[in-house]
C-alpha positions in Angstrom: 0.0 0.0 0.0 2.8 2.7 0.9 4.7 1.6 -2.3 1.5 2.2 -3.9 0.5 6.0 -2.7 4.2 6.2 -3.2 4.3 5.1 -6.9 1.5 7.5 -7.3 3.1 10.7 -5.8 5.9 10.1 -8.4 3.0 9.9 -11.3 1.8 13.1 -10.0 4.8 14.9 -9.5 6.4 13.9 -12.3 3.8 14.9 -14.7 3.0 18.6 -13.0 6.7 19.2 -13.5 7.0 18.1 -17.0 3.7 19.8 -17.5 5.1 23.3 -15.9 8.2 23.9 -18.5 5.6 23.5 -21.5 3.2 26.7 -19.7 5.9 28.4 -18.1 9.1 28.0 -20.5 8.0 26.4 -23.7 4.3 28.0 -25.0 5.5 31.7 -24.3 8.0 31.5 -26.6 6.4 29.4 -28.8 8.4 26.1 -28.7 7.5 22.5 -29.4 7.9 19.3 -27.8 8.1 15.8 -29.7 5.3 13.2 -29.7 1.8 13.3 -28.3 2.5 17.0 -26.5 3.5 18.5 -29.4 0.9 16.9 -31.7 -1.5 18.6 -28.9 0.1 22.0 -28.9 -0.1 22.0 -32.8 -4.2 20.8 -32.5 -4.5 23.8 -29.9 -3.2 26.1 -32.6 -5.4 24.9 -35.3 -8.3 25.4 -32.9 -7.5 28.8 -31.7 -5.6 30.3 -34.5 -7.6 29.3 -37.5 -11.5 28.3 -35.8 -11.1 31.0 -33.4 -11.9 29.0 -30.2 -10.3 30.3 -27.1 -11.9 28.9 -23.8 -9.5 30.9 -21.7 -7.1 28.1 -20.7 -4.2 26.5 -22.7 -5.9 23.2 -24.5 -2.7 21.4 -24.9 -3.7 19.4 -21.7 -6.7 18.6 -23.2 -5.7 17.1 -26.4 -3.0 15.3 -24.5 -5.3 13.5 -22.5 -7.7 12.5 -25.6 -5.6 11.8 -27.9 -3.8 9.2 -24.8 -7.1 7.5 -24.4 -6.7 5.1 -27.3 -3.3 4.2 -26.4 -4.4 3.8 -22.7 -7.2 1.7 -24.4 -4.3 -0.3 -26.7 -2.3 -0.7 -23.7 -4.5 -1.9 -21.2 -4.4 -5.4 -23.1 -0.5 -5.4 -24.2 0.7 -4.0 -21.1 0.6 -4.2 -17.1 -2.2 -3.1 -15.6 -0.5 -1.8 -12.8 1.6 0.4 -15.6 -1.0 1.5 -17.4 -3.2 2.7 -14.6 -0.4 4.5 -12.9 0.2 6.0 -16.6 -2.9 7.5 -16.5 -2.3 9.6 -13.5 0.5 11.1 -15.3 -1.3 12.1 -18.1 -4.3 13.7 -15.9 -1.9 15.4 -13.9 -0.2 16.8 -16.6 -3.8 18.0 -18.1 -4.7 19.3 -14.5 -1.8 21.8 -14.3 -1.8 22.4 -18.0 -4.9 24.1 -17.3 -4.7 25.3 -14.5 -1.3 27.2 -14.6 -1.4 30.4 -16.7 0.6 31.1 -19.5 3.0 34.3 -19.1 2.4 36.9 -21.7 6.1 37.5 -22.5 9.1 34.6 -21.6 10.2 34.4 -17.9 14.1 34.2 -19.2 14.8 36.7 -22.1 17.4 34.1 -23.4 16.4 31.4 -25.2 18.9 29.0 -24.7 18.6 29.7 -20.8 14.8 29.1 -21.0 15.5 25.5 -23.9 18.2 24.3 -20.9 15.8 25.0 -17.7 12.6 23.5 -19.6 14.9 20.4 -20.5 16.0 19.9 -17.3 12.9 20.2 -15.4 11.0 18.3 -17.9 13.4 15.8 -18.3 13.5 15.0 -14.6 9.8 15.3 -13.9 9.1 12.7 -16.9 12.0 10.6 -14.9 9.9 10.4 -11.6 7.1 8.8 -13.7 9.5 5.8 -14.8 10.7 5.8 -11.1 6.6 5.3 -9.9 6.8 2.9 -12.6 4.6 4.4 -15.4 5.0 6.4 -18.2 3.9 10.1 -19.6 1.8 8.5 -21.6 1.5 8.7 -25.6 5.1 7.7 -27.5 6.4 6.5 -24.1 3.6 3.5 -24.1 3.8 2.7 -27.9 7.6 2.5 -27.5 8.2 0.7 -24.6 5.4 -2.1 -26.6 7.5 -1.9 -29.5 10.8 -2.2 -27.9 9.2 -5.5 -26.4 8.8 -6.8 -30.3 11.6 -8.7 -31.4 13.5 -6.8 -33.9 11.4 -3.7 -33.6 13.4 0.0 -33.0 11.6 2.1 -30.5 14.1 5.5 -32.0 12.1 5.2 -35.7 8.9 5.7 -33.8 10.1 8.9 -32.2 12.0 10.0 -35.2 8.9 9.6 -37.7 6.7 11.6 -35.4 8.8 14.5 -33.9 9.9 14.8 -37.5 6.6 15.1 -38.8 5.7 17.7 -35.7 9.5 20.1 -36.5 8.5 19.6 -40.2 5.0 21.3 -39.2 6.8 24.1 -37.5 9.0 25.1 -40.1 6.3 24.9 -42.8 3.9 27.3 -40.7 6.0 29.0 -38.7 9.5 29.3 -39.1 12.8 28.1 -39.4 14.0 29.4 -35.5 10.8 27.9 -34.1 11.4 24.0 -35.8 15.1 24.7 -34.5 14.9 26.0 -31.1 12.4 22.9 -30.9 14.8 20.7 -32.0 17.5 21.8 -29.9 15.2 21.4 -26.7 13.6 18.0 -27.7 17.9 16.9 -28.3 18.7 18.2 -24.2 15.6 16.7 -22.8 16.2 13.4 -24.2 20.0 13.4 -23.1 19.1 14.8 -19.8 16.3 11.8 -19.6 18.9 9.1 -19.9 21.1 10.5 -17.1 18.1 10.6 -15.1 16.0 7.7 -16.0 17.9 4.6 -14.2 16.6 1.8 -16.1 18.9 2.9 -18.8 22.3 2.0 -17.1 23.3 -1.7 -16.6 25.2 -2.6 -13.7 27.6 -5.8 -12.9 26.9 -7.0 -9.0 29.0 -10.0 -7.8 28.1 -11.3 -4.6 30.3 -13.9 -2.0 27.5 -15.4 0.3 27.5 -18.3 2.6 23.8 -18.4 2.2 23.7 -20.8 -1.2 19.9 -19.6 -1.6 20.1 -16.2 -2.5 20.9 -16.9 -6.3 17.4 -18.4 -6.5 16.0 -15.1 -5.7 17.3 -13.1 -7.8 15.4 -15.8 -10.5 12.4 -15.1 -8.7 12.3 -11.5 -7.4 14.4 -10.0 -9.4 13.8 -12.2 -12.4 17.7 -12.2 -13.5 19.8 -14.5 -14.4 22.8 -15.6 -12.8 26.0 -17.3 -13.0 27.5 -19.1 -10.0 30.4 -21.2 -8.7 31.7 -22.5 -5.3 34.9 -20.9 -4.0 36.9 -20.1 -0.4 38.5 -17.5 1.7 42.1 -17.2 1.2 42.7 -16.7 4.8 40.2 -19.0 6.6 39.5 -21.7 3.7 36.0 -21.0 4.3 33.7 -22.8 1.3 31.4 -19.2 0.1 29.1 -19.2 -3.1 29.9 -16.4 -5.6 27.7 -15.4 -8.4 27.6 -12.6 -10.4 24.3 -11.2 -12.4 23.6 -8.9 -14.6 20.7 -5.9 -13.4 19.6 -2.3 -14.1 20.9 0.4 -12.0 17.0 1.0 -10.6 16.9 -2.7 -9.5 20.4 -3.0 -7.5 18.7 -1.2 -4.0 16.2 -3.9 -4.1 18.6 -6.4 -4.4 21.1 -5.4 -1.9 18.2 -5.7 0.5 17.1 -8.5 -0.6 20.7 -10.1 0.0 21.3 -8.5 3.2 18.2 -9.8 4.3 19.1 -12.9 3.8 22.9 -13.1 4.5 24.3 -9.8 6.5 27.6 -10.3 6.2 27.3 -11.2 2.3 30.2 -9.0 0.7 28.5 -7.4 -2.6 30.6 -5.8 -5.5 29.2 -3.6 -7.7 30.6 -2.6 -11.5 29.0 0.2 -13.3 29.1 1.6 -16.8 28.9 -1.5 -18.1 28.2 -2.2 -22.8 26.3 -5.0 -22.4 25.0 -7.2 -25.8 23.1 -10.1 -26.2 20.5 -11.5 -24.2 20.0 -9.0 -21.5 16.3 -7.7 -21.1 15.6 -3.9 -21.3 12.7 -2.9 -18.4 11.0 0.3 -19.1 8.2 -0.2 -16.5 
C-alpha cells in the first residue's frame, strides 16, 4: 500500500513538472515538444488560431489527455495493468496543471537557450519520476516501450517519424527558429532523460554469500539470471558461493536488501558503466 501511494506521488509529480516547463518556459516562446504533446500544442493552434476557439485556458492538456485515451485503451491489453493505470495519472496530472497554470504573456528568461536548458531539465527529470513510480507520460512513451518489447522492432524510428513530422509542421507554418529552437530542446531533454532515467544503465553485482539460496532469488524477485560457482577464503579456507548477475541500476537497491536480508555479512561488489549485448532484457516499467 505505501509503495502504492508512493508510486503515485511520483505519477503526480512527475507529470506537473513536465507539465510546468511547457506553460511556463516552452508556450511563451512558442516552442514545441516531440510526440503526443506537441501533436496537442499543434491541434491547440489549429483550434485557436484558425477556428477562433479560445476557452481561456491553454488546451494542450486537453488534447494530450484524448488523444492518450486510445493508447491507454491499446495498452490496457499489451501491457501491465499496474503500468497502465499509474500511466494515466500522469497524463491527468499533466492536463490538470496544463490548465490550470497560466501562460505568461512575455518569456520568464529573455534568453532562449537559458529558458531550452531550464525546460529540459525540469521536464526531463519530472518525466524521470514517472518511470521511477513505474509508469510512463503516456503517448510515445507506451507505444515505445510495446515496441521495444517486439523482437527486432526500434523504438528511436517511432520517435524519429513523429517528432519529424511535428519540427516539419513548425518550419512549414511558422519558421525556421521555431522548428530549431524545438529541436534543440527535444535533443537536451532526451539526453538529460537518460542520465536521469535509471533503467537505462546496466550494472555488474558480484556477490560472495554463505547463504547458497540467494541466487534463486534473484530468478524469482528479481527475475535475473545468474552465473554461479563454489569458492573459499584465502585466509580461513572457508567454502562461500559467488555469483555474479547482470541488473539495471534502478533494481540493484532492491537487491542489496534482498541479499542482506538474507545473508548480512554477504560481501557485494558492484561494476557500473557497463556495454552489455546479447541477451540481456531492457525494463521500461
Amino acid at each position: 500500500m505505501k509503495l502504492q501511494l508512493k508510486n503515485c506521488l511520483y505519477m503526480m509529480a512527475g507529470g506537473a513538472l513536465f507539465s510546468l516547463t511547457v506553460n511556463l518556459f516552452l508556450t511563451p516562446l512558442q516552442l514545441y515538444n516531440g510526440g503526443i504533446t506537441g501533436i496537442s500544442q499543434l491541434l491547440r493552434d489549429l483550434v485557436v488560431n484558425v477556428f477562433h476557439i479560445n476557452p481561456g485556458f491553454d488546451l494542450t492538456g486537453v488534447f494530450n489527455l484524448l488523444l492518450n485515451i486510445p493508447i491507454f485503451i491499446f495498452a490496457y491489453t499489451r501491457l501491465s495493468k499496474n503500468f497502465v493505470g499509474y500511466s494515466i495519472i500522469t497524463v491527468v496530472s499533466q492536463a490538470i496543471t496544463m490548465i490550470v497554470v497560466p501562460i505568461p504573456s512575455k518569456p520568464l528568461i529573455n534568453d532562449v537557450f537559458v529558458t531550452i536548458l531550464l525546460a529540459a531539465v525540469i521536464g526531463a527529470f519530472g518525466s524521470s519520476l514517472s518511470f521511477k513510480g513505474r509508469g510512463s507520460g503516456g503517448g510515445l512513451d507506451i507505444l515505445g516501450i510495446y515496441q521495444s518489447q517486439k523482437k527486432g522492432a526500434t523504438v528511436g524510428k517511432l520517435y524519429l517519424v513523429v517528432n519529424s513530422l511535428i519540427y516539419f509542421i513548425c518550419f512549414i507554418f511558422y519558421n525556421f527558429e521555431i522548428a530549431v529552437y524545438s529541436l534543440v530542446y527535444s535533443f537536451i531533454f532526451a539526453q538529460f532523460l537518460d542520465r536521469f532515467h535509471h533503467h537505462n544503465l546496466e550494472v555488474s553485482v558480484m556477490v560472495f554469500t554463505k547463504n547458497k539460496d540467494i541466487k534463486y532469488l534473484v530468478n524469482s524477485k528479481i527475475r535475473r539470471g545468474a552465473t554461479y560457482w563454489d569458492g573459499a577464503g584465502a585466509f580461513t579456507n572457508t567454502p562461500i558461493e559467488i555469483f555474479v548477475t547482470i541488473v539495471a541500476q534502478s533494481e540493484v537497491d532492491e537487491l542489496k536488501k534482498m541479499i542482506h536480508g538474507m545473508d548480512p555479512n554477504a560481501f557485494i561488489a558492484i561494476t557500473e558503466n557497463l556495454k552489455v549485448s546479447g541477451g540481456f532484457e531492457k525494463r521500461l516499467i
